[in-house]
Backbone as CSV, one residue per row, in Angstrom:
resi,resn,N_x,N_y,N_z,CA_x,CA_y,CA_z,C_x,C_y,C_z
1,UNK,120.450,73.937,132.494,120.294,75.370,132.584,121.669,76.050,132.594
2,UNK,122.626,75.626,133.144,124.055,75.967,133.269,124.577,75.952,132.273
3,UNK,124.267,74.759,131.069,125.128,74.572,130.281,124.626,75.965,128.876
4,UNK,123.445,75.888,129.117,122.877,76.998,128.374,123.068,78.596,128.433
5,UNK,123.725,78.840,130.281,124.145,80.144,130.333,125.718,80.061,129.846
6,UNK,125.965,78.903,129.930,127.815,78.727,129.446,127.683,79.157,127.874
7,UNK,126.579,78.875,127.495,126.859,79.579,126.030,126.401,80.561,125.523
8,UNK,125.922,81.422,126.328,125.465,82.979,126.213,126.464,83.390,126.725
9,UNK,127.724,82.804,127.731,128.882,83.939,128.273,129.708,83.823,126.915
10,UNK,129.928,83.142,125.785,130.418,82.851,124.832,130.090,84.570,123.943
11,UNK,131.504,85.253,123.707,131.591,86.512,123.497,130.896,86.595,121.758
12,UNK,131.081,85.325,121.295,130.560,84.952,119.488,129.121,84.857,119.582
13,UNK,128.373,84.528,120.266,127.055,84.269,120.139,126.013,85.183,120.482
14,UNK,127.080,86.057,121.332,126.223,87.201,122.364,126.710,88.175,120.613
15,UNK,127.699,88.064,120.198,127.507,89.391,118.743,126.634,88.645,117.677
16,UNK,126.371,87.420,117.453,125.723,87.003,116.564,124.166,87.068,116.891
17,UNK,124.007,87.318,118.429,122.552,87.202,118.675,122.159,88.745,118.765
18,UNK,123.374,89.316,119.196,123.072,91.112,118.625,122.566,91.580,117.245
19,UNK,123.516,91.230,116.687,123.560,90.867,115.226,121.793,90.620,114.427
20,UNK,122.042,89.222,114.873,120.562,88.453,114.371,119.353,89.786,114.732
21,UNK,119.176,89.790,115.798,118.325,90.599,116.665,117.876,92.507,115.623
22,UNK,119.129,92.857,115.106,119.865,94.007,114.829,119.408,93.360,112.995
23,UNK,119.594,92.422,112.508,119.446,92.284,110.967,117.652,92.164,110.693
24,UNK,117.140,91.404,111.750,115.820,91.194,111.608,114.759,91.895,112.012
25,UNK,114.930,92.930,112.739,113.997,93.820,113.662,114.293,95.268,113.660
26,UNK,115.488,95.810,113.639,116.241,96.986,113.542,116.450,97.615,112.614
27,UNK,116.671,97.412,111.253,117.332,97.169,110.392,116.345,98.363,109.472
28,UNK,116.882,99.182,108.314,115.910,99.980,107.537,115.373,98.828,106.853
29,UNK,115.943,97.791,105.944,115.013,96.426,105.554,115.234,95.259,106.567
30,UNK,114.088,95.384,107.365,113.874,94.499,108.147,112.902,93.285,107.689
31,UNK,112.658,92.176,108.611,111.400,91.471,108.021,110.259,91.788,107.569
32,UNK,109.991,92.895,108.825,108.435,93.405,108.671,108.044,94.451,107.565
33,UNK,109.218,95.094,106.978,109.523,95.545,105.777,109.336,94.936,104.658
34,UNK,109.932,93.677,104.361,110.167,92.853,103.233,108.591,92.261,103.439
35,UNK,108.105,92.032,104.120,106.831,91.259,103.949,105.687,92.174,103.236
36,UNK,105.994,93.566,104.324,104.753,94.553,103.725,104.938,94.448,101.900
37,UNK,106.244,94.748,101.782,107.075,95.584,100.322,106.198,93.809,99.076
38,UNK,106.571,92.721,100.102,106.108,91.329,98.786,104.109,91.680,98.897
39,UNK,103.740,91.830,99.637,102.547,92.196,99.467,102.062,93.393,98.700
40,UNK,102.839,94.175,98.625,102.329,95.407,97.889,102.606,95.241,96.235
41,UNK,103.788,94.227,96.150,104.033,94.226,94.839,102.922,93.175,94.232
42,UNK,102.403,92.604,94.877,101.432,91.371,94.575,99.969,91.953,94.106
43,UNK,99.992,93.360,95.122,98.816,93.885,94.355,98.761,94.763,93.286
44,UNK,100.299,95.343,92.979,100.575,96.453,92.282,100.285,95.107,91.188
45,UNK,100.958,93.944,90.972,100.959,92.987,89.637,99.475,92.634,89.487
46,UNK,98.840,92.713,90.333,97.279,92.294,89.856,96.514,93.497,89.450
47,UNK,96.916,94.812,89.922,96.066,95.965,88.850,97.040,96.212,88.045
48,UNK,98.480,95.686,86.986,98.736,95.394,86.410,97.953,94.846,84.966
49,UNK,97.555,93.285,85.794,97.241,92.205,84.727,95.460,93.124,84.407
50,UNK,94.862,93.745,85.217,93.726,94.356,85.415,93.823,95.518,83.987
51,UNK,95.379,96.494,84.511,95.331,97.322,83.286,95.505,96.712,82.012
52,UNK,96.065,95.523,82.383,96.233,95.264,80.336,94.987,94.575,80.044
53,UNK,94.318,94.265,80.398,92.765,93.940,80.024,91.864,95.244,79.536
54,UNK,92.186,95.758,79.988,91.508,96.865,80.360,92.360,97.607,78.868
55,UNK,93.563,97.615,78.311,94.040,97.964,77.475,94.070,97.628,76.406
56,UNK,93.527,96.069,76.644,93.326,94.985,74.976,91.698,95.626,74.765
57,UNK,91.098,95.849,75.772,89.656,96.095,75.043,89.473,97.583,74.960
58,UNK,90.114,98.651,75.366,90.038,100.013,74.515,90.556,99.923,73.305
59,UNK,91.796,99.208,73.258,92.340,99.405,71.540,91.464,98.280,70.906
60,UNK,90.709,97.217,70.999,89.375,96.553,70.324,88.665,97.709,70.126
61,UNK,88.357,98.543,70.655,87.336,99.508,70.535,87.481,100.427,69.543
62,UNK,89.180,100.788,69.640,89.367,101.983,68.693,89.685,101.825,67.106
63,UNK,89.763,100.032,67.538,90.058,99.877,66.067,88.611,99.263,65.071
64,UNK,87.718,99.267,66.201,86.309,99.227,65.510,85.883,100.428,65.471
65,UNK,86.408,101.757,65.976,85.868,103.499,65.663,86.678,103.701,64.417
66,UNK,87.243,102.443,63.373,88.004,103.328,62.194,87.121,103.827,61.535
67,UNK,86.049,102.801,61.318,84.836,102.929,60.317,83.930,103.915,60.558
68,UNK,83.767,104.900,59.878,82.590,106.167,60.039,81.512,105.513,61.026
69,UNK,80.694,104.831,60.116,79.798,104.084,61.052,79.705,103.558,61.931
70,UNK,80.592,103.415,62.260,80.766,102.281,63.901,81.778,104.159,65.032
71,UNK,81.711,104.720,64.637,82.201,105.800,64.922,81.048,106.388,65.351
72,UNK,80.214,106.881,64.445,79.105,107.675,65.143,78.145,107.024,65.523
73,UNK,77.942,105.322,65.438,76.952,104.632,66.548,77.638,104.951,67.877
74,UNK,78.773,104.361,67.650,79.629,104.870,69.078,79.237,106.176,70.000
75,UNK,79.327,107.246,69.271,79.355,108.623,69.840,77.703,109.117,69.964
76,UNK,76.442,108.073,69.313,75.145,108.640,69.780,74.719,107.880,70.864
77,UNK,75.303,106.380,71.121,74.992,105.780,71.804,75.747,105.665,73.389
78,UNK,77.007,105.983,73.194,78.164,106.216,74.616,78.211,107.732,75.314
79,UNK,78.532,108.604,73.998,78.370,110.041,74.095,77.430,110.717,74.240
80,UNK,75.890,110.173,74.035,74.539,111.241,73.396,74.609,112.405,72.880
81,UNK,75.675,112.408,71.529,75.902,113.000,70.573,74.604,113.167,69.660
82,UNK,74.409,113.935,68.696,73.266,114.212,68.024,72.949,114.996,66.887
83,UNK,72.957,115.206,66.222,73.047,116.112,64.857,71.896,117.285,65.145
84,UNK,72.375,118.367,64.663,71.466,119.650,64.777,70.049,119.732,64.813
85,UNK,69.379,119.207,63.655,68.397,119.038,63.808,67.767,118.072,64.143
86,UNK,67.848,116.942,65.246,67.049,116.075,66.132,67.181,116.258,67.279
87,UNK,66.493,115.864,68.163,66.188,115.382,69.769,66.412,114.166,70.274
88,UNK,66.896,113.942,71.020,67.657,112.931,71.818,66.549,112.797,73.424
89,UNK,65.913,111.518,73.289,65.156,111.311,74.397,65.580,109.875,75.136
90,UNK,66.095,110.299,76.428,66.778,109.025,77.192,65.644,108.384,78.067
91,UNK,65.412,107.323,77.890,64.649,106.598,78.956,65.467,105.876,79.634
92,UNK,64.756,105.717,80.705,65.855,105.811,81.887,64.797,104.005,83.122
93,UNK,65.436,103.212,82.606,64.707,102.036,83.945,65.501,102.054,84.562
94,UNK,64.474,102.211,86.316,64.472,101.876,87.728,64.213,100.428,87.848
């Protein structure tokens, strides 16, 4: 027990344990900082990989709306678009 307070009167260890204390807990980037900050980037990269999925199959889409026809199936069937003279009747399952 003695020999252990002999090295806390040690003037180097008492600034390094300030120090330590002061880099890891105190600090504007502290641990509890860096941990939140790797977690947030982990989810920002997974709605990332989410948006480019999500970006390969709108431009699949738009490059099947070149064609007239695949254009206005598109827009009666997504949109309920409709030409002047018809009626548009949605059935609807519960």
């Amino acid at each position: 027990m003695i020999k252990r307070l002999k090295y806390f009167r040690n003037k180097y260890v008492i600034t390094f344990s300030i120090f330590l204390v002061y880099i890891l807990f105190l600090d504007d980037v502290d641990i509890i900082t860096i941990f939140h900050q790797k977690a947030k980037l982990s989810e920002l990269r997974e709605e990332r990989d989410y948006m480019e999925v999500q970006l390969k199959q709108t431009k699949a889409v738009l490059d099947e709306l070149s064609d007239i026809n695949a254009l206005e199936k598109f827009a009666r069937e997504k949109k309920m678009f409709k030409k002047e003279d018809e009626d548009i009747f949605v059935i609807a399952y519960e």
